[in-house]
LOBA-620528 format. One record per residue: x, y, z of N, C-alpha, C in turn. Coordinates in steps of 0.02 Angstrom, whole numbers, plus 50000, padded with zeros to 5 digits. Atoms other than C-alpha are relative to their C-alpha. Layout:
N
[[X,Y,Z],[X,Y,Z],[X,Y,Z]]
...
***
This chain:
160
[[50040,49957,50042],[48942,46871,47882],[50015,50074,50018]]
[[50000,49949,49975],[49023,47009,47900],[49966,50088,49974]]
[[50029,49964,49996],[48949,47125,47791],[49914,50007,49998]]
[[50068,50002,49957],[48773,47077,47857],[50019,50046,50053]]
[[49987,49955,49928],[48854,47144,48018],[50000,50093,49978]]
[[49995,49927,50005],[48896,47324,47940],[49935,50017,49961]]
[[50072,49962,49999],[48719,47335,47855],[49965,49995,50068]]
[[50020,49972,49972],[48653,47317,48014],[50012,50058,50047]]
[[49973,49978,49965],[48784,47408,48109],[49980,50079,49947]]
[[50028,49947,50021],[48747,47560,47963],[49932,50030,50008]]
[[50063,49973,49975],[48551,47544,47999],[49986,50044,50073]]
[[50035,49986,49903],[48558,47564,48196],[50036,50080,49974]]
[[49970,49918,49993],[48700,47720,48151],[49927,50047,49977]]
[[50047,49957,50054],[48560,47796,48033],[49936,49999,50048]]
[[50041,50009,49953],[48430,47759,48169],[49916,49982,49969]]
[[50058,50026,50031],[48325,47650,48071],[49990,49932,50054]]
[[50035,50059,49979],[48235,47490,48129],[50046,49923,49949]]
[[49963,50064,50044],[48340,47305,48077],[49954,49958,50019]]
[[50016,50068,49987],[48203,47190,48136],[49979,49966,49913]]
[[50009,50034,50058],[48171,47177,47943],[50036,50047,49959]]
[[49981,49964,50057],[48267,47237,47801],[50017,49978,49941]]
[[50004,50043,50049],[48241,47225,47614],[50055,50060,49957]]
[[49948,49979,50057],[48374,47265,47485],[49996,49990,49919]]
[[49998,50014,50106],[48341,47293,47296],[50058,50007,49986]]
[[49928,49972,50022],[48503,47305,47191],[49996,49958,49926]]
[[49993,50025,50079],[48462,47287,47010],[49983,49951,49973]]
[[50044,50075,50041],[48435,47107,46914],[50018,49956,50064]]
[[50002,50055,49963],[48490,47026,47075],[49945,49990,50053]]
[[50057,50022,49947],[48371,46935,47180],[49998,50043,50081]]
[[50003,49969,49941],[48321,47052,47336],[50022,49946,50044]]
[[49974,50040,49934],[48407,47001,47487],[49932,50065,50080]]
[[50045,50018,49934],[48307,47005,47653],[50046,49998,50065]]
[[49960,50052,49942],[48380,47008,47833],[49924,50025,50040]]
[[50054,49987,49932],[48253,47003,47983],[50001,49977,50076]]
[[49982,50026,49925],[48271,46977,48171],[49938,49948,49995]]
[[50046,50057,50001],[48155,46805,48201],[50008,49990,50085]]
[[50019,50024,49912],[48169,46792,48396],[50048,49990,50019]]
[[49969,50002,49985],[48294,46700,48464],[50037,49912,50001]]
[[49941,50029,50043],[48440,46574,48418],[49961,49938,50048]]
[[49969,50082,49960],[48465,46356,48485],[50017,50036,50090]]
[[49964,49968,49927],[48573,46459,48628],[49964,50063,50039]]
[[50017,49960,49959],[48459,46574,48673],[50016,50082,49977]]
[[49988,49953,50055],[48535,46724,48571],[49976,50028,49937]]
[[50029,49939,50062],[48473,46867,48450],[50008,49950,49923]]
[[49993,50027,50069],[48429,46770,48299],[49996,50029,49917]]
[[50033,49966,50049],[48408,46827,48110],[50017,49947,49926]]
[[49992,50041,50078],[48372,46762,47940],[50042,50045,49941]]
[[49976,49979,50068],[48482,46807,47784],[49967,49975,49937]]
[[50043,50018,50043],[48383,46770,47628],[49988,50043,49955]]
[[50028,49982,50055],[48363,46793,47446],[49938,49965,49999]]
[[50064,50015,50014],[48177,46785,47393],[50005,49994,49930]]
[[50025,49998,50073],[48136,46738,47229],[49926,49980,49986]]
[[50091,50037,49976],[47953,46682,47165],[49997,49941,49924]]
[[50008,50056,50051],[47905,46521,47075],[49904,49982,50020]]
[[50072,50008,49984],[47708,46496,47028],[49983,50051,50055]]
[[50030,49982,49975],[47675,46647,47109],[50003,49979,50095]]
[[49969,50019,49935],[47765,46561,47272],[50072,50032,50013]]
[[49932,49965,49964],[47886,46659,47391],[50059,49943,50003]]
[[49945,50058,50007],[48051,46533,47365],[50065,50041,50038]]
[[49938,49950,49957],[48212,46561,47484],[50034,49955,49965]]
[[49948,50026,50058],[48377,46534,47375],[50041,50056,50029]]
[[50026,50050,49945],[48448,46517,47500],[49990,50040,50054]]
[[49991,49962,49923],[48393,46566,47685],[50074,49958,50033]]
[[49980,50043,49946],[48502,46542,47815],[49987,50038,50081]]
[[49993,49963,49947],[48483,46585,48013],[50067,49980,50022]]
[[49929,49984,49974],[48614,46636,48111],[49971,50035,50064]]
[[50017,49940,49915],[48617,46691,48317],[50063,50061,49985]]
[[49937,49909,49997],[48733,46865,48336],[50013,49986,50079]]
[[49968,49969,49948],[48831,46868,48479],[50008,50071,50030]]
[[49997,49908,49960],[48835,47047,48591],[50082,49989,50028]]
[[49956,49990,49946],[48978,47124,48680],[50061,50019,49961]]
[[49960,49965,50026],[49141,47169,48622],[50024,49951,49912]]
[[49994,50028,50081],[49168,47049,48458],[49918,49955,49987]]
[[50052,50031,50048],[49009,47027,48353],[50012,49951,49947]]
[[49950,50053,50041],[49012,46877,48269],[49917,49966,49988]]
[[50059,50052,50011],[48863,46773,48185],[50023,49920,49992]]
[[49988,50077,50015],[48847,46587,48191],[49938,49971,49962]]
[[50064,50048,50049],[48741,46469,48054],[49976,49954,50040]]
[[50028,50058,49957],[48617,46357,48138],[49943,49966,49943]]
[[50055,50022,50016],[48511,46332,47986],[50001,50020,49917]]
[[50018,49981,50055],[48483,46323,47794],[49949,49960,49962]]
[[50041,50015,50058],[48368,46325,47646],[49991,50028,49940]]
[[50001,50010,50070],[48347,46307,47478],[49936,49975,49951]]
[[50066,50037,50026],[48165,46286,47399],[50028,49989,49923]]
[[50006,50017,50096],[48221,46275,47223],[50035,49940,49995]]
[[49943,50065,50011],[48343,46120,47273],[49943,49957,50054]]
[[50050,50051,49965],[48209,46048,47414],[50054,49977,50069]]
[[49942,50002,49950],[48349,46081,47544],[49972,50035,50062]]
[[50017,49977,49952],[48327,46095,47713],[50045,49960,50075]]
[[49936,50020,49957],[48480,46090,47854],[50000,50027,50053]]
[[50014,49993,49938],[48482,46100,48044],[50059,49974,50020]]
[[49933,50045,49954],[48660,46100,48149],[49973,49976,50043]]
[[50003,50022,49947],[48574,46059,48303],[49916,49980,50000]]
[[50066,50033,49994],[48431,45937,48344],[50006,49973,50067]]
[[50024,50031,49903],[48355,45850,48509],[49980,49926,49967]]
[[50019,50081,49984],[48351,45664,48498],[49996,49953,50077]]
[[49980,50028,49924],[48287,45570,48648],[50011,50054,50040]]
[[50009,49952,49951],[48272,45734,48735],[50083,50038,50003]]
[[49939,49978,50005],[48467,45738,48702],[50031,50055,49926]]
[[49963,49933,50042],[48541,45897,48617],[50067,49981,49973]]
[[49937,50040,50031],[48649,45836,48471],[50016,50057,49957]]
[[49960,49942,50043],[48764,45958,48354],[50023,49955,49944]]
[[49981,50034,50056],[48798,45895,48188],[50058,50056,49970]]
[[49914,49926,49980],[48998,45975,48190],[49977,50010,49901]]
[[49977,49970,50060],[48986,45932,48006],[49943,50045,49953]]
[[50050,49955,50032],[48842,46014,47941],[50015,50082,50014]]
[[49989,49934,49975],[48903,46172,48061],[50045,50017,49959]]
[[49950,49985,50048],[49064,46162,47948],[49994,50025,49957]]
[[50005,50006,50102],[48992,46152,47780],[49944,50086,49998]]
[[50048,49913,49984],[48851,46328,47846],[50058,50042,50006]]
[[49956,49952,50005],[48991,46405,47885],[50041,50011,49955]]
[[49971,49977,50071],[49092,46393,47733],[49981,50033,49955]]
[[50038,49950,50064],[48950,46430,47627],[50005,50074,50021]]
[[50022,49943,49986],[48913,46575,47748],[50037,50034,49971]]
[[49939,49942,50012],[49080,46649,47708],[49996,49998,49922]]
[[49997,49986,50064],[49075,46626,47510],[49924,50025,49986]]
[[50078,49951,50010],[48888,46707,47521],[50021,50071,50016]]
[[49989,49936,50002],[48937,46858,47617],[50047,50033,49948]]
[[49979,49939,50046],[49077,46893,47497],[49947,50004,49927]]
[[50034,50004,50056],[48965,46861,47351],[49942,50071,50022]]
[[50054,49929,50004],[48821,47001,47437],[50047,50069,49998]]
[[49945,49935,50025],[48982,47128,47439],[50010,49997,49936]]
[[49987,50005,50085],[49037,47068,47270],[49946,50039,49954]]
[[50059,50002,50054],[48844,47086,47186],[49982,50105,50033]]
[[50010,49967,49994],[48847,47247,47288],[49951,50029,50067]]
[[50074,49985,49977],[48710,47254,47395],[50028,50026,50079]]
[[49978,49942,49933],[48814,47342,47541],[50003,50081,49968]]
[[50034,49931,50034],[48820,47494,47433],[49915,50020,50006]]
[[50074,49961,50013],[48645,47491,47386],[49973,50005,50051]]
[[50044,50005,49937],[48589,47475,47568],[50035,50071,50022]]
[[49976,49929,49988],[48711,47630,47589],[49959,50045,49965]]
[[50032,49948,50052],[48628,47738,47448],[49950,49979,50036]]
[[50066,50023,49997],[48470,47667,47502],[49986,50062,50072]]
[[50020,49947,49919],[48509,47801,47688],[49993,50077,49978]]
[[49988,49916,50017],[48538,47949,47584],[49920,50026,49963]]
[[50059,49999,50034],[48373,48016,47530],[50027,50101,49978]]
[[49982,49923,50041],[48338,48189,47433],[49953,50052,50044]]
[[50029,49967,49978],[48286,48344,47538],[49958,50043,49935]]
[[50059,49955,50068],[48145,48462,47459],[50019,50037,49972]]
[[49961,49934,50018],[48273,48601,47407],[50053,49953,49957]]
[[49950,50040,50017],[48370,48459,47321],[50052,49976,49998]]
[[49903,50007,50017],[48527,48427,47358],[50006,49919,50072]]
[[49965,50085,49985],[48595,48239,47468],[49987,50009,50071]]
[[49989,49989,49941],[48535,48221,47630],[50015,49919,50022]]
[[49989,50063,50009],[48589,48076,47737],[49976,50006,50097]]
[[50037,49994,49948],[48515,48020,47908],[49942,50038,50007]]
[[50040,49924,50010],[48378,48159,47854],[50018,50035,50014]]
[[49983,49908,49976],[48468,48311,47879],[50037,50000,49922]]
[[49996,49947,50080],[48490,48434,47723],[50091,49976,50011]]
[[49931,49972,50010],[48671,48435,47672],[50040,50070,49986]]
[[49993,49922,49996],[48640,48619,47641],[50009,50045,50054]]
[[49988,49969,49926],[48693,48724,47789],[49941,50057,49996]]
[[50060,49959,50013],[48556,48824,47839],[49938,49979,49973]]
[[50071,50033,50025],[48408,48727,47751],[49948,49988,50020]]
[[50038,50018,49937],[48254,48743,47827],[49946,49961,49941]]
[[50061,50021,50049],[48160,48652,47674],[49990,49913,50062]]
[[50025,50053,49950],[48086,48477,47745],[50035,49944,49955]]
[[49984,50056,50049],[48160,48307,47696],[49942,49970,49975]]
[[50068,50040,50016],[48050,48207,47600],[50010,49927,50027]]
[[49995,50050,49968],[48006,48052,47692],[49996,49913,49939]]
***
């Protein structure tokens, strides 16, 4: 997921908060990421997720979690999906008998999707709009980005 990785890697630059972040981008279904605790392994976990609503019910189409690896190659792994509009619900790793089992092929089939999802949230856009989404408009008008004026000299205030 890699450009999950550069919206969050653009939030921390911009020195926003990633434990939740929501993304409008037009007729497509808001996407969602949020830190949730921590992974199977013990690792930084987070959900990816379109929301949609049925009856007035929050519906994920689809979630999936994923732990993030630290250190010099960032890298997410799928441990988990869902699908309320299909009644889907997938787990690589379970405890039977106290014994910790990996289901290789379920890990396979998360990770394939993962990769034809992330290009599909580049495709539909929604790395742009999370870009535009840092630039806001100072009070003197003109493009600020991180909040600072783009005007040299500007002592007007950004608007928050």
């Amino acid at each position: 997921m890699r450009n999950i990785l550069k919206i969050l890697e653009m939030a921390t630059a911009a020195g926003r908060k990633t434990n939740h972040i929501k993304i409008t981008n037009g007729s497509w279904m808001p996407l969602t990421i949020e830190e949730i605790g921590l992974g199977p392994h013990g690792l930084r976990a987070i959900s990816v997720c379109h929301y949609g609503e049925q009856n007035g019910d929050a519906m994920r189409d689809p979630e999936m979690c994923f732990e993030v690896t630290a250190g010099n190659k960032v890298a997410m792994y799928p441990y988990y999906f869902r699908n309320d509009y299909m009644g889907t619900e997938r787990e690589v790793y379970s405890e039977i008998d106290g014994k910790k089992m990996v289901n290789v092929r379920e890990k396979r089939d998360q990770a394939a999707f993962a990769k034809v999802w992330d290009r599909n949230i580049k495709d539909q856009g929604f790395v742009e709009a999370y870009k535009a989404s840092l630039t806001d408009v100072c009070l003197c008008g003109a493009a600020t980005l991180n909040g600072k004026c783009s005007v040299a000299g500007c002592v007007a205030s950004v608007k928050a």
